[in-house]
FIVO-659607 format. One record per atom (N, C-alpha, C): residue in three letters; x, y, z; atom name. Coordinates in steps of 0.2 Angstrom, whole numbers, plus 2048, in hexadecimal, padded with zeros to 3 digits. Each point is the difference from the previous one (the first is absolute). Layout:
REM residues N
 residuo  xx  yy  zz atomo
     ala   X   Y   Z    CA
...
//
This chain:
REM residues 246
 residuo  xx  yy  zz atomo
     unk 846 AF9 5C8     N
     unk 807 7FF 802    CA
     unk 803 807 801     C
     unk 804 7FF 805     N
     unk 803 809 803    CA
     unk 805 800 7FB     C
     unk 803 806 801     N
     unk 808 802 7FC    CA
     unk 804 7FC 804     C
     unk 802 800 805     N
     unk 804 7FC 803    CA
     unk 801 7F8 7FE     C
     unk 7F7 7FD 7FD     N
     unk 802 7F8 800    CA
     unk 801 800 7F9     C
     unk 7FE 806 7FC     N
     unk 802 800 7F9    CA
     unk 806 801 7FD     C
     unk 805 801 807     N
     unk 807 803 800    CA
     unk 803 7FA 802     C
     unk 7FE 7FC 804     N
     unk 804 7F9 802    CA
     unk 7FF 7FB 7FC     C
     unk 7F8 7FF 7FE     N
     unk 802 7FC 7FA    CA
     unk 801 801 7FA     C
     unk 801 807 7FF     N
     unk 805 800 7F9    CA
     unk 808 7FF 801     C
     unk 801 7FF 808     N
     unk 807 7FF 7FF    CA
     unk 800 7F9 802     C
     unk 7F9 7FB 800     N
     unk 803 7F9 802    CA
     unk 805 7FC 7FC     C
     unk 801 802 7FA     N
     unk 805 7FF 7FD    CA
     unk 808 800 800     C
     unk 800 805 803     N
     unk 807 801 803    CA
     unk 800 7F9 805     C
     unk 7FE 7FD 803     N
     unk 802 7FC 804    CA
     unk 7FB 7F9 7FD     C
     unk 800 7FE 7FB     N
     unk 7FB 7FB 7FF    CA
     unk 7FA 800 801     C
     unk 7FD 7FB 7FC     N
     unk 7F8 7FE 7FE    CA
     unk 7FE 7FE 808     C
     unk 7FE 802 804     N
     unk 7FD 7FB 807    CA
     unk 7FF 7FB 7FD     C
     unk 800 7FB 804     N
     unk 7FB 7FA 7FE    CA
     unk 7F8 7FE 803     C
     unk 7FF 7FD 7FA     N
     unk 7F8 7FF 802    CA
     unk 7FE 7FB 804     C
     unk 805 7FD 801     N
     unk 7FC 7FC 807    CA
     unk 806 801 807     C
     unk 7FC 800 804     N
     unk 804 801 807    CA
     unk 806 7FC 801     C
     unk 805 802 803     N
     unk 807 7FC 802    CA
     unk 801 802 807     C
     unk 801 7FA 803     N
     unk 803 803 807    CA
     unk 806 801 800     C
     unk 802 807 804     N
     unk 806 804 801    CA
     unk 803 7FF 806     C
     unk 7FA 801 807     N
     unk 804 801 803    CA
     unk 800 7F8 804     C
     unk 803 7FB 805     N
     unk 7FD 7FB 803    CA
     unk 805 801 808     C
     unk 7FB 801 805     N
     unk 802 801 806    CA
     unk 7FE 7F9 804     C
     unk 803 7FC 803     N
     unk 800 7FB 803    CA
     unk 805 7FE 809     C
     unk 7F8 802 803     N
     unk 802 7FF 806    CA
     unk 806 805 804     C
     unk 801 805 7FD     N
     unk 805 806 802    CA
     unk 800 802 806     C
     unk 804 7FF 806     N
     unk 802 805 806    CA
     unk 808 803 801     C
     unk 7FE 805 802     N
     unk 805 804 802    CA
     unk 801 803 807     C
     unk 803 800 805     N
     unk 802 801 806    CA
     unk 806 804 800     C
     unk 800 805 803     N
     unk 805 803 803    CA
     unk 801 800 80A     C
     unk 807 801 802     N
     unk 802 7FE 804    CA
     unk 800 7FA 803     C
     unk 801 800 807     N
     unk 800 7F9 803    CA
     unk 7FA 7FF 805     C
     unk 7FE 7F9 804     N
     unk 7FD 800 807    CA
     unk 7FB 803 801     C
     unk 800 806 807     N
     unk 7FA 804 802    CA
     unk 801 805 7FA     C
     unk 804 803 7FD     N
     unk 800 805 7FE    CA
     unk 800 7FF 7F7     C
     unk 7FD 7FA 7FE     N
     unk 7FF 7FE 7FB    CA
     unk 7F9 804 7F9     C
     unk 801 801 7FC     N
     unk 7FA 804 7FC    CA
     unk 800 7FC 7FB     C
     unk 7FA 7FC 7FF     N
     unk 7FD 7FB 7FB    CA
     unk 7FC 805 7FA     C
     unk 804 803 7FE     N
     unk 7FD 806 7FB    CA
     unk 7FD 7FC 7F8     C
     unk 803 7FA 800     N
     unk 7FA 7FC 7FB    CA
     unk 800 7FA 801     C
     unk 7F7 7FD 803     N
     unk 801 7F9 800    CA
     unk 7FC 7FA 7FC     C
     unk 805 7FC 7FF     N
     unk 7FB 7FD 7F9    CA
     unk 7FC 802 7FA     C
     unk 801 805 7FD     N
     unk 7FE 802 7FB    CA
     unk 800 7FC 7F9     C
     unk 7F9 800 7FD     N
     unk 804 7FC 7FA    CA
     unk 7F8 802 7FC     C
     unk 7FE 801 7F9     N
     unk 7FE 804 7FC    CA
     unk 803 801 7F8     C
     unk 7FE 800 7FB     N
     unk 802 800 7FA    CA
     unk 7FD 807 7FD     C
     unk 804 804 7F9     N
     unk 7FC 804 7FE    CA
     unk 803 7FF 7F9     C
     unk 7F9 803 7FA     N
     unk 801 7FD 7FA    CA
     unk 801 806 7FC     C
     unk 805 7FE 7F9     N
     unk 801 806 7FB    CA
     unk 7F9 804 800     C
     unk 800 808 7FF     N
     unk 7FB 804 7FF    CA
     unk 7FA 802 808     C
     unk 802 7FF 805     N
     unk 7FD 801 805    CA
     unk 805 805 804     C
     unk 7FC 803 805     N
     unk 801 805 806    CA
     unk 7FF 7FD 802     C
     unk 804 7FE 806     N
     unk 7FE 7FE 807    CA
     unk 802 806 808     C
     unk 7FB 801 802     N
     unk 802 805 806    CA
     unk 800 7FC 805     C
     unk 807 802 805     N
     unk 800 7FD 806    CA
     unk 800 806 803     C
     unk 7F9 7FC 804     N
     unk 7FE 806 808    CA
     unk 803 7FE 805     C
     unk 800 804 806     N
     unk 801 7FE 805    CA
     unk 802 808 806     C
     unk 802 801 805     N
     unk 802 804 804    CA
     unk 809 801 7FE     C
     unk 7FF 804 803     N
     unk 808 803 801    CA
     unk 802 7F8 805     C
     unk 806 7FD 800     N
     unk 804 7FD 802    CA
     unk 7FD 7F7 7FE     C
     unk 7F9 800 7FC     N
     unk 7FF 7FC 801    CA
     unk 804 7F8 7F8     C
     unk 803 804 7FE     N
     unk 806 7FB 7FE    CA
     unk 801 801 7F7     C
     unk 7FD 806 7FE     N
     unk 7FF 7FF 7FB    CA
     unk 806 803 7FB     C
     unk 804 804 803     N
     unk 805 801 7FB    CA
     unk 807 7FA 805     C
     unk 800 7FC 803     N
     unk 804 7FC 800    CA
     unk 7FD 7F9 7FC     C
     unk 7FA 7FF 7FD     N
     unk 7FE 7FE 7FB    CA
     unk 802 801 7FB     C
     unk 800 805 7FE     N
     unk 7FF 803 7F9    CA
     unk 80A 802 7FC     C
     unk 802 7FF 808     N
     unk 809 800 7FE    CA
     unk 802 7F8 800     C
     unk 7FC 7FA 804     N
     unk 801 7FA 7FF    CA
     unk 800 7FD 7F8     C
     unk 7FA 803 7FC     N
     unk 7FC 800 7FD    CA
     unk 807 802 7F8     C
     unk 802 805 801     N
     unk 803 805 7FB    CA
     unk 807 7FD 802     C
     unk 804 7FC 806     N
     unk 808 7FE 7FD    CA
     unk 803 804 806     C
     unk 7FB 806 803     N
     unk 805 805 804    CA
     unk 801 7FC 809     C
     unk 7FF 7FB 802     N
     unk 7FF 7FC 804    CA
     unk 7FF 7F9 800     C
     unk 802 7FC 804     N
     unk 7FF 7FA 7FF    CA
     unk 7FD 7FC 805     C
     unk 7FA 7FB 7FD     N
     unk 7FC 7FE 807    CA
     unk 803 7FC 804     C
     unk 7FC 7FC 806     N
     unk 804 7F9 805    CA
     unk 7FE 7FE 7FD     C
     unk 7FA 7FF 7FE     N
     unk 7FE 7F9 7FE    CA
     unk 7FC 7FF 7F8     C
     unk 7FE 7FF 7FD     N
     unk 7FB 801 7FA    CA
     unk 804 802 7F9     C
     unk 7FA 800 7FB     N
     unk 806 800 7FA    CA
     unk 7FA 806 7FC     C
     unk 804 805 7FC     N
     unk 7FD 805 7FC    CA
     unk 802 7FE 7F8     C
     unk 7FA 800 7FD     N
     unk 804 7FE 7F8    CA
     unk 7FC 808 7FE     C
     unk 803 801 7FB     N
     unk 7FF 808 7FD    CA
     unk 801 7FD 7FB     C
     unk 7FC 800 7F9     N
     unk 802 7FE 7F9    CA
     unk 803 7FC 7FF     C
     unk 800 7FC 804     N
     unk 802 7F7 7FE    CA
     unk 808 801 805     C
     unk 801 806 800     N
     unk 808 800 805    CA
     unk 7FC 7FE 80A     C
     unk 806 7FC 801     N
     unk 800 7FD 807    CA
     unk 806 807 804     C
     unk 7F9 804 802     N
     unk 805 805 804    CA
     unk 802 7FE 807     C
     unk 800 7FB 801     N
     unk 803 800 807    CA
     unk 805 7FC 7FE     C
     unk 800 7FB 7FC     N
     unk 809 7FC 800    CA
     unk 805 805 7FA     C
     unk 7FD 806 7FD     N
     unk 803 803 7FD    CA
     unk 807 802 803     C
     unk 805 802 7FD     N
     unk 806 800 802    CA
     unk 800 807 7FE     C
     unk 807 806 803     N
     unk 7FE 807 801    CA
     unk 800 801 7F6     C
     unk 805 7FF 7FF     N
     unk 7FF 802 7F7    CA
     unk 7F9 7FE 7FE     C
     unk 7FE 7FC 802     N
     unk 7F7 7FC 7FC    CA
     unk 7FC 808 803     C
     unk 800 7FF 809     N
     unk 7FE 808 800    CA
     unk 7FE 804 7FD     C
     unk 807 801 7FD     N
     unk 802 808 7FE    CA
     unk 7FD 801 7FA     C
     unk 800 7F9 7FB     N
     unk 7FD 802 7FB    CA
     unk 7FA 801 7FE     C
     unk 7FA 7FB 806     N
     unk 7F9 800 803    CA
     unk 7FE 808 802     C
     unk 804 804 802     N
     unk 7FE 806 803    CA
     unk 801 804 7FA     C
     unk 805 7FF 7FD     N
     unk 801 805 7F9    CA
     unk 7FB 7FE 7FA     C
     unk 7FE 7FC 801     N
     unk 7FB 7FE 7F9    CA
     unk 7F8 7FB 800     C
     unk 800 7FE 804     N
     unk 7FB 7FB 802    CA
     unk 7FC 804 805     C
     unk 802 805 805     N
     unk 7FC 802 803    CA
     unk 800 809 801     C
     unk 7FD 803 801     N
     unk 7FD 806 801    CA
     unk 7FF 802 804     C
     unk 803 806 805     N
     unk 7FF 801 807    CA
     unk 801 808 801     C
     unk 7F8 802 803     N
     unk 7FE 806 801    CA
     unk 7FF 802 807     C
     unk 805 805 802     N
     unk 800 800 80A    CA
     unk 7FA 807 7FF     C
     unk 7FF 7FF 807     N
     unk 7FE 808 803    CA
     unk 803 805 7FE     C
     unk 808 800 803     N
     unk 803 807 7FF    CA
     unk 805 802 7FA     C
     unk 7F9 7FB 7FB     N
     unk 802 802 7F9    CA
     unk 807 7FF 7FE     C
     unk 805 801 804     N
     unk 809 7FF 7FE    CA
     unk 801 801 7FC     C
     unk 800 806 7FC     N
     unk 803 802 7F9    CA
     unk 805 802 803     C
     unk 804 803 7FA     N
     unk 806 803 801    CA
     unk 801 806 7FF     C
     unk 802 804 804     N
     unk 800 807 7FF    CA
     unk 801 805 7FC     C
     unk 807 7FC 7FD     N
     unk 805 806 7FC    CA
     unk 7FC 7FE 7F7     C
     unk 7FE 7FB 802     N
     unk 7FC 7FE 7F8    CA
     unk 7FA 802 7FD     C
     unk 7FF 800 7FA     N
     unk 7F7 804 7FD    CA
     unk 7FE 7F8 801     C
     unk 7FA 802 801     N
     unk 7FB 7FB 7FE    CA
     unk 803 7F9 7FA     C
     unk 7FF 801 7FD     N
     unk 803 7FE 7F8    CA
     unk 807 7FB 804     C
     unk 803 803 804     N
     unk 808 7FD 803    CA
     unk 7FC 7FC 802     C
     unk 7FF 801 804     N
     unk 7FB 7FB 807    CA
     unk 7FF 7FA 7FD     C
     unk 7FA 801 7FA     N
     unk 7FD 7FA 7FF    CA
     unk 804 7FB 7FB     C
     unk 806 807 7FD     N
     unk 804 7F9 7FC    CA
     unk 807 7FE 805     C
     unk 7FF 800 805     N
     unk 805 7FD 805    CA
     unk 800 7F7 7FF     C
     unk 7FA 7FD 803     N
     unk 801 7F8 7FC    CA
     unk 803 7FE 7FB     C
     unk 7FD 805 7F9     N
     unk 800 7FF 7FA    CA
     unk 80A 7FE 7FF     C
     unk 804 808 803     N
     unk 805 7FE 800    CA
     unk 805 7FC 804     C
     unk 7FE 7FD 806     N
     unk 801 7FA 802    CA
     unk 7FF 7F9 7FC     C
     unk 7FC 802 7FD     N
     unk 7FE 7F9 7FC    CA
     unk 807 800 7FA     C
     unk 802 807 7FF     N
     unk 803 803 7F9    CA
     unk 7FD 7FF 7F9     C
     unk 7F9 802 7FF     N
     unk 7FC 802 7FC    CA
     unk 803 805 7FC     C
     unk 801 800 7F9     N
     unk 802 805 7FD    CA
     unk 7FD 805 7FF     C
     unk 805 807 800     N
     unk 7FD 806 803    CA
     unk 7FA 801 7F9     C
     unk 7FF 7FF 7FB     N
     unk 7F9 804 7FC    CA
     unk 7FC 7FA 802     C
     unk 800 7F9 801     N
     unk 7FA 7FE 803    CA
     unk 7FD 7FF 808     C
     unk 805 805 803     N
     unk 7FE 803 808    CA
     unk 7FE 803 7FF     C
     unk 802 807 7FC     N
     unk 7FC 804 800    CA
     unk 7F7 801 7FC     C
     unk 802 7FB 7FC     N
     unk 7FA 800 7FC    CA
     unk 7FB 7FC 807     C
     unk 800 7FA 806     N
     unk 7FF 7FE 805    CA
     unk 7FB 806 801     C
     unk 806 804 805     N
     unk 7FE 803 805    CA
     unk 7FC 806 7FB     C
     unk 801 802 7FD     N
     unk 7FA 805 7FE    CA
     unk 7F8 7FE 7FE     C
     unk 800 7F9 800     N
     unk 7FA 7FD 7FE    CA
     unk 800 7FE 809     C
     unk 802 7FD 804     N
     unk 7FE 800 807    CA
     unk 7FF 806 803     C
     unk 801 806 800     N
     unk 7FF 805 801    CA
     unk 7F9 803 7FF     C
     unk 7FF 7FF 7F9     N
     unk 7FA 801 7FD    CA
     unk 7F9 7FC 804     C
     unk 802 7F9 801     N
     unk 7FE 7FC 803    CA
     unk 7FD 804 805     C
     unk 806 801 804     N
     unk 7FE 803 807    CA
     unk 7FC 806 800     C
     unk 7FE 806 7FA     N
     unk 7FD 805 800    CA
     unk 805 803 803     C
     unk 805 800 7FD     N
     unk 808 808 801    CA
     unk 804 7FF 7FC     C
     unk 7FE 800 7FA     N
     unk 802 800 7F9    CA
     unk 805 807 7FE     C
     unk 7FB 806 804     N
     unk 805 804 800    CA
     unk 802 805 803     C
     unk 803 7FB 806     N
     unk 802 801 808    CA
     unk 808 7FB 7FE     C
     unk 803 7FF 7FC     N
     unk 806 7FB 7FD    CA
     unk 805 805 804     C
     unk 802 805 800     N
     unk 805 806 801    CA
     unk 800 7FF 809     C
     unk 7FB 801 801     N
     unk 800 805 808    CA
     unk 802 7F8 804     C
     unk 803 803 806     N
     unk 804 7FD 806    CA
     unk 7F8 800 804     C
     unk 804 7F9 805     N
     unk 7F9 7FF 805    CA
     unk 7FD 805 804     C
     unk 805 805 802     N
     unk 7FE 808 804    CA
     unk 7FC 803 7FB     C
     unk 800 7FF 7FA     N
     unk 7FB 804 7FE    CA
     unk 7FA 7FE 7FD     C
     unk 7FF 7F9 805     N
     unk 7FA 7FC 7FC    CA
     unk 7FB 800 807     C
     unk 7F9 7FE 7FF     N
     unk 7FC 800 805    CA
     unk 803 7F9 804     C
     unk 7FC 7FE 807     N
     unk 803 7F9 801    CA
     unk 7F9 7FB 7FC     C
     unk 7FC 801 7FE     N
     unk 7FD 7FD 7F9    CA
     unk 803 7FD 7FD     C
     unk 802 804 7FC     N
     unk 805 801 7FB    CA
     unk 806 7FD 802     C
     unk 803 800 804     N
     unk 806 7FD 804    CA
     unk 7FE 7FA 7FD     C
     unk 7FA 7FC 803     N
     unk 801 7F9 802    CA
     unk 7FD 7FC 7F9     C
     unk 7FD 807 7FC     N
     unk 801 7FC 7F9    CA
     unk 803 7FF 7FC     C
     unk 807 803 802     N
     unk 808 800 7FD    CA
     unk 804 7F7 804     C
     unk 7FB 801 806     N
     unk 803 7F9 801    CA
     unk 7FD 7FB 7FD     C
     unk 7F9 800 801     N
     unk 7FC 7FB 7FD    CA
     unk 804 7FE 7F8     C
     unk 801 806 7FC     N
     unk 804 7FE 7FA    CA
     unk 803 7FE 7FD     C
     unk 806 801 806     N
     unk 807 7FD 803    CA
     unk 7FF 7F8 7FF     C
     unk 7FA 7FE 806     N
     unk 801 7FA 803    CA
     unk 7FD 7FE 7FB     C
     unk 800 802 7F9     N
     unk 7FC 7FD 7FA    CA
     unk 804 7FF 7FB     C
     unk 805 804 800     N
     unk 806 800 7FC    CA
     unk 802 7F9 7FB     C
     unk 800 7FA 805     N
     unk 802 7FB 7FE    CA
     unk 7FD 7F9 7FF     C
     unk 7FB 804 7FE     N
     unk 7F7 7FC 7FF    CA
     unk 801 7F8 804     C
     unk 800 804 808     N
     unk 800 7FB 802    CA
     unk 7F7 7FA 803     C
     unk 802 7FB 802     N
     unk 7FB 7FB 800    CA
     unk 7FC 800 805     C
     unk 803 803 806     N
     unk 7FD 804 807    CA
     unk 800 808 802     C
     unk 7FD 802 801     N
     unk 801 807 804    CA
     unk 800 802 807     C
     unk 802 7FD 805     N
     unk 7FE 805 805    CA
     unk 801 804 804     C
     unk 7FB 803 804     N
     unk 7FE 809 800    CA
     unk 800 7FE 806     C
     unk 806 803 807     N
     unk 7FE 7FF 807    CA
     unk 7FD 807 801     C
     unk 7F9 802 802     N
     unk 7FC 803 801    CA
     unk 804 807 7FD     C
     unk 7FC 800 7F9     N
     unk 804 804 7FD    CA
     unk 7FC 807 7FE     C
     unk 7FA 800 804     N
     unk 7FB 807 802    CA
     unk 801 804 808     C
     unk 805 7FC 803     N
     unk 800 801 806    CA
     unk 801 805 802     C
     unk 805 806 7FA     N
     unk 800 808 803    CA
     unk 7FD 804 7FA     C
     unk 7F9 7FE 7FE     N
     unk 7FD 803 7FB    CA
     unk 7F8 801 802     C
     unk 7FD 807 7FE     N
     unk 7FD 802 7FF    CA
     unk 7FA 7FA 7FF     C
     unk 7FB 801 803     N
     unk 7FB 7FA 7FE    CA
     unk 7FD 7FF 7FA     C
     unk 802 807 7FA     N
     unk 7FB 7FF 7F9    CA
     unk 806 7FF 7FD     C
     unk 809 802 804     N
     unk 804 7FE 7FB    CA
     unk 800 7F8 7FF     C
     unk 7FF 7FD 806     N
     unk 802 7FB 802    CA
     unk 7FB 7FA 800     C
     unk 7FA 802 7FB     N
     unk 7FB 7FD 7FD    CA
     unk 802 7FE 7F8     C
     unk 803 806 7FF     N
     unk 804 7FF 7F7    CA
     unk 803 7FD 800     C
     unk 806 800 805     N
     unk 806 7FC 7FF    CA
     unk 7FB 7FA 802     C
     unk 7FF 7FD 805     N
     unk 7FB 7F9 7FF    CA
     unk 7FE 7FD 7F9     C
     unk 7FA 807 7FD     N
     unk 800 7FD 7FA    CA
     unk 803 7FF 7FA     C
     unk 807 805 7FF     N
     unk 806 7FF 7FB    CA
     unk 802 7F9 801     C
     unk 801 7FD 806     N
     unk 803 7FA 802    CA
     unk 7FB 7FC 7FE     C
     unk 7F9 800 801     N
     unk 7FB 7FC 7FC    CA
     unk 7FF 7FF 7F9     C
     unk 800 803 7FC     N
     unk 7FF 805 7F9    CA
     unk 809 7FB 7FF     C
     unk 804 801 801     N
     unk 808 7FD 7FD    CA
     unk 7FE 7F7 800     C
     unk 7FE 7FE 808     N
     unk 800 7FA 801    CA
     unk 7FC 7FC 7FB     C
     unk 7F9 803 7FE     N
     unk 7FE 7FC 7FB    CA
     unk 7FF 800 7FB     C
     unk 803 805 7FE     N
     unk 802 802 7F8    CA
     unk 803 7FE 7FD     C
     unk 809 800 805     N
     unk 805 7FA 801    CA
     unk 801 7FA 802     C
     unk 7FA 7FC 800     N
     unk 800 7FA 804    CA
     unk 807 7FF 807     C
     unk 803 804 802     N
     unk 801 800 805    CA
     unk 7FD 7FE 808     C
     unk 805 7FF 804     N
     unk 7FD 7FC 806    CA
     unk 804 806 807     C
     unk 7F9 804 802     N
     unk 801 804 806    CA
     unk 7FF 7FE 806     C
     unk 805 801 805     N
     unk 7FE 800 808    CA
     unk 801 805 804     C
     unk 7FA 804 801     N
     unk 801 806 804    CA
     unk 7FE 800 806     C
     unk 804 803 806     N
     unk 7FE 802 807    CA
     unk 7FC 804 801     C
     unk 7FD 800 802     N
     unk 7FC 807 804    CA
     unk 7FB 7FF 806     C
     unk 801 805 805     N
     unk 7FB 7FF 803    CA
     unk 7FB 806 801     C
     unk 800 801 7F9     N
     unk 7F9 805 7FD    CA
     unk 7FB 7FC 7FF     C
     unk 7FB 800 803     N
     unk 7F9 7FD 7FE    CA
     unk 7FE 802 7FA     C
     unk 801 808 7FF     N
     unk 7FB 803 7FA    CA
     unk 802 7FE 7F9     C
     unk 808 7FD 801     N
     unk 803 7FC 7FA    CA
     unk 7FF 7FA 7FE     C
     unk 7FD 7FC 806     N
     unk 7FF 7F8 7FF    CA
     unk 7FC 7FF 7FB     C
     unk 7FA 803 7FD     N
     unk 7FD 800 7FB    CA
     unk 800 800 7FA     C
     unk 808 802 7FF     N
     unk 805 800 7FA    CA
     unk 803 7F9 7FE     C
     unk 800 7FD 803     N
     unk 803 7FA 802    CA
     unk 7FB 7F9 7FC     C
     unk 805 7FC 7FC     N
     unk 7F8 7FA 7FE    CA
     unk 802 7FC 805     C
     unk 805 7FF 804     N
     unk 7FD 7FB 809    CA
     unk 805 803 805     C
     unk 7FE 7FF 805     N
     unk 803 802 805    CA
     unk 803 7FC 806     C
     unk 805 800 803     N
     unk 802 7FD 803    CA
     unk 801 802 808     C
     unk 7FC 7FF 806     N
     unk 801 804 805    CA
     unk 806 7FC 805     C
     unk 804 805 802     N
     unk 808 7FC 805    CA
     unk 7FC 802 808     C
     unk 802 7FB 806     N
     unk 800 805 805    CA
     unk 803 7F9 804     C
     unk 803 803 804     N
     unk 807 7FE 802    CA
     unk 804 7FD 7FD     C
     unk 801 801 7FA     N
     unk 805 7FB 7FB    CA
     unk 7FC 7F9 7FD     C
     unk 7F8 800 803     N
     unk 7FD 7FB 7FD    CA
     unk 7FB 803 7FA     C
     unk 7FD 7FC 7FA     N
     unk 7FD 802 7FC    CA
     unk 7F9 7FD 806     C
     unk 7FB 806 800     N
     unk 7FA 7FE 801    CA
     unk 7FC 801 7FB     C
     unk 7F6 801 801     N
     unk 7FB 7FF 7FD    CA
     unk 800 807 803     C
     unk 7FC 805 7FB     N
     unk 800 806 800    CA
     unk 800 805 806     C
//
C-alpha cells in the first residue's frame, strides 16, 4: 500500500465507514440535450442513459466537443436536460427545484473543473474550507476538516500559501479537497488533468482513485487522455452525444 492510500484510508473516517456492498449513485436515463434551433441545432447529448455505483471511477472518453462536459453538468444540477431524468443519490435532479439544486451542489456533489478556480486572495487552507463555511460548519471543526483534507491531498504543509505560490499540481489538489470538503456522495472532475503535466496528471488520476475507494465514493471523470483510461474501473466512451462501444 502507497503513503498516499495509507493517507486516505486513515482519513476514511472522516467521512464514514464505505459500505460493503455496492449502492447505486448515479441513474442516467435516456438524457438529451440540444442547443439552438432547426439547421443550426447541436444535439450535444443524445439518449444517454448508464448507472454508476458507491466506490467506482467511471471515466468518460471521448473528443473535444463530443458531449461530455454538457453531460457531466446535466449530471451535477448545473443544466437541465429536454428530455430524460438524472437521480444522483436517490435526489431526482431534473424535477429539483433551484433551492433543491443548491443544496445537491453544496453537499451531495463534488465538482473538480480544469481551471482549478480557486480563489486568489485565499491560502490553500481558505479555499478548501469555503464549502465548509457555506454549510456554516463551526469554526474548530472546519478547521480541524480542512487540515485533515489537506493532509489527504499531500499539502499538509502547504495550509498558508495562496494559489500563485502553489504548483498547478498542487492547484488542483487544493480543489480536489475542496470538492471533498462536504463528504459528498459524487465527485465530478470535468477533465481535471487537462493543463497538467503528464506525470502530474497521473497522480491527480490516482489521488482521485485512492479517495474514491477508500471513501466508498462515486467518481465521474472526463478525459480524453487515453494514458488515464486505465485508472478508471469502467469507462464510458461519448461521441456525438451518444454513448458508444469503445
Amino acid at each position: 500500500m502507497s503513503r498516499q492510500d495509507m493517507v486516505v484510508t486513515g482519513a476514511a473516517g472522516f467521512g464514514g465507514v464505505p459500505s460493503a456492498h455496492p449502492a447505486e449513485v448515479v441513474r442516467v436515463s435516456g438524457v438529451s440535450r440540444t442547443f439552438g434551433r432547426g439547421e443550426h441545432a447541436v444535439h450535444a447529448v443524445q439518449d444517454v442513459s448508464f448507472t454508476a455505483n458507491r466506490g467506482e471511477l467511471v471515466a468518460i472518453r471521448g473528443r473535444s466537443g463530443a458531449g461530455k462536459t454538457t453531460l457531466l453538468n446535466l449530471i451535477g444540477g448545473l443544466d437541465r436536460p429536454d428530455s430524460g431524468q438524472v437521480v444522483v443519490a436517490g435526489h431526482d435532479v431534473t424535477s429539483a427545484g433551484e433551492a433543491e439544486l443548491l443544496r445537491l451542489r453544496r453537499g451531495t456533489v463534488g465538482f473538480v473543473f480544469q481551471t482549478f478556480g480557486l480563489v486568489p486572495i485565499l491560502s490553500a487552507a481558505e479555499n478548501v474550507g469555503v464549502p465548509l463555511r457555506l454549510a456554516q460548519v463551526p469554526a474548530a471543526e472546519r478547521e480541524q476538516r480542512v487540515a485533515v483534507l489537506l493532509e489527504l491531498v499531500g499539502l499538509g504543509g502547504h495550509a498558508a500559501q495562496r494559489p500563485y505560490e502553489l504548483s498547478g499540481g498542487q492547484q488542483q489538489r487544493v480543489a480536489v479537497a475542496r470538492a471533498l470538503a462536504n463528504e459528498p456522495d459524487l465527485l465530478i472532475a470535468d477533465e481535471p488533468t487537462g493543463q497538467l503535466d503528464s506525470e502530474t496528471a497521473r497522480s491527480i488520476m490516482d489521488l482521485l482513485r485512492a479517495v474514491v475507494h477508500a471513501r466508498g465514493m462515486t467518481a465521474l471523470v472526463a478525459t480524453h487522455d487515453p494514458a488515464l483510461i486505465d485508472l478508471a474501473d469502467r469507462v464510458l466512451v461519448l461521441r456525438d452525444g451518444r454513448l458508444v462501444d469503445g
